[in-house]
N, C-alpha and C positions, 0 to 999 in steps of 0.2 A: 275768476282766477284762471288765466289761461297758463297753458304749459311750459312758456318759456317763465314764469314768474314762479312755476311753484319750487316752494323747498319746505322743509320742516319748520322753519323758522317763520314761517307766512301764514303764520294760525290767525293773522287776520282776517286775511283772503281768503284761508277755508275757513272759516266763519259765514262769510259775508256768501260762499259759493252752499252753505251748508243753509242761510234762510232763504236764499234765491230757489236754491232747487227743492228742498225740504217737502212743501206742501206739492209741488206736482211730481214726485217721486211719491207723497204717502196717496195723493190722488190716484196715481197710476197701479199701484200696489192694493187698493181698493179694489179695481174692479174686478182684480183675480181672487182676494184675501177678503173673503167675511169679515174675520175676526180684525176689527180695529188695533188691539193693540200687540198681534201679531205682525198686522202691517206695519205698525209703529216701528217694532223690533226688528224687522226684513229692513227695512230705508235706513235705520240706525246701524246694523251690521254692514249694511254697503258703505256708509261712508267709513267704517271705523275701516272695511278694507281699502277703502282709495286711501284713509290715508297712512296706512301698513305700507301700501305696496305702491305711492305715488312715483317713484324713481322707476318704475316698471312701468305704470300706465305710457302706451303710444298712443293712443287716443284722446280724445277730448271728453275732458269728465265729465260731460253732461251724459255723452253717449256713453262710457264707463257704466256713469251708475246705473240709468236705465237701462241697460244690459245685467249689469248682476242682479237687478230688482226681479227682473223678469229670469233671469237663471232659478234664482232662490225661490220664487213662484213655483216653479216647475217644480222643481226639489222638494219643497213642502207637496205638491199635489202626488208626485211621487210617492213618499212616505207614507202619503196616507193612502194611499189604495194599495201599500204592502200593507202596511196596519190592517187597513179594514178587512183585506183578503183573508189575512195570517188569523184576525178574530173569526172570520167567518168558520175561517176552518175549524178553530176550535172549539165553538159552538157545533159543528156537525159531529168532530169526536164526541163531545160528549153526548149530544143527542142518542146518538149509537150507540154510549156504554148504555145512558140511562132504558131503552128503549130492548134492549137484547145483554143484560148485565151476564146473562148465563152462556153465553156466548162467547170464545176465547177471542177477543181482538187481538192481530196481531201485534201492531205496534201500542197496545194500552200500557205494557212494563216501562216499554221503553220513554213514553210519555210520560208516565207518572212520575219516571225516573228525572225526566227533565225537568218538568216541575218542581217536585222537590228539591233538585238542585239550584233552581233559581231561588228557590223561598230559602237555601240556606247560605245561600251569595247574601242576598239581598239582610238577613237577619247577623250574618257576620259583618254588615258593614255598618250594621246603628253604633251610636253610640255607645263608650265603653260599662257604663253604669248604667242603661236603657238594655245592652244586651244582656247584660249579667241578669238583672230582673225579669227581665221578658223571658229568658231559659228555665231560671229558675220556675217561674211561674209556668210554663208551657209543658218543659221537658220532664221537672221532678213533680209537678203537680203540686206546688207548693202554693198555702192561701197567703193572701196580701200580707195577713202577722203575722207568722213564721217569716212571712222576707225580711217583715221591716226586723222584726226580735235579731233574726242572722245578722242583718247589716246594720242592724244600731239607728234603723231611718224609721222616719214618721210612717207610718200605714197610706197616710196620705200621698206622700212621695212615691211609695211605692207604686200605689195606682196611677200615679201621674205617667211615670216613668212606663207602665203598661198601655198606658192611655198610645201614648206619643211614639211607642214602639208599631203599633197598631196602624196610627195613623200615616208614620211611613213605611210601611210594610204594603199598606194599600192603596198609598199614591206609588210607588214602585211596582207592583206587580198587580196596575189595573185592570192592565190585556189579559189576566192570567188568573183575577180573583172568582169569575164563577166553578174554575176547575179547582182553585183551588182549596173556596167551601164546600166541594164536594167530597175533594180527598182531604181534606186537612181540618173537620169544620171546628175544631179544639183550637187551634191555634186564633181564629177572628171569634170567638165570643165577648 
């Protein structure tokens, strides 16, 4: 599809421009991207922006997208060496509480504090019936039948609904989950 032909209306063309270039864009996106179907997503994201913002492209969408391929490359490799820096560090704080607990660390309040503010971000945005349950269960110490008796629900339900609270609490705050069985270990049983 060259540029004087492209318009919105020419979803053939980007079609036909999308299995042309498809496999040496998911090629090219390989030899930076481990993850297959990360690459996958990186070559799929470039094309959904050429064709967002194809009235802007000046260039030639071949060169386009192997340009934002390789942008997005960087960006992920970016990300992750905040990530991993950012985990590192938090593994040395705690190393430090664990290793001198008697010892005031400066910033330990203020840590902890952050912590628990992301576990309570992260726990006000479950579901409305997932958080009702999981508080209950967490905050009043209330067992599985007392929830289900209060809410008129099967016992079952209600460990489900614990279950699944759990389970996104801990893909949410994965960077965060060994700090936060150490201060919280009530809340991941």
């Amino acid at each position: 599809m060259s540029r004087a032909s492209a318009d919105k209306t020419d979803l053939k063309g980007f079609e036909q421009l999308f299995n042309q270039l498809q496999p040496r864009l998911y090629a090219y996106c390989c030899k930076y991207i481990e993850d297959s179907e990360l690459a996958r997503d990186i070559v799929q994201e470039c094309f959904i922006s050429l064709w967002e913002n194809y009235e802007s492209v000046q260039i030639s969408y071949e060169f386009y997208l192997f340009k934002a391929v390789h942008n997005r490359c960087l960006s992920h490799f970016r990300s992750e060496r905040v990530h991993a820096e950012y985990a590192n560090s938090v593994k040395m704080k705690i190393k430090e509480i664990e290793i001198h607990p008697e010892l005031p660390y400066p910033l330990t309040e203020l840590y902890v504090k952050e912590v628990n503010a992301l576990l309570q971000e992260s726990i006000s945005k479950l579901p409305e019936k997932c958080r009702l349950i999981f508080m209950m269960s967490r905050y009043q110490n209330m067992k599985s039948q007392e929830i289900a008796d209060v809410l008129a629900i099967s016992v079952r339900t209600v460990d489900a609904q614990i279950y699944n609270a759990l389970k996104i609490l801990k893909i949410k705050l994965k960077d965060y989950l060994p700090v936060l069985l150490l201060l919280f270990p009530h809340f991941f049983r």
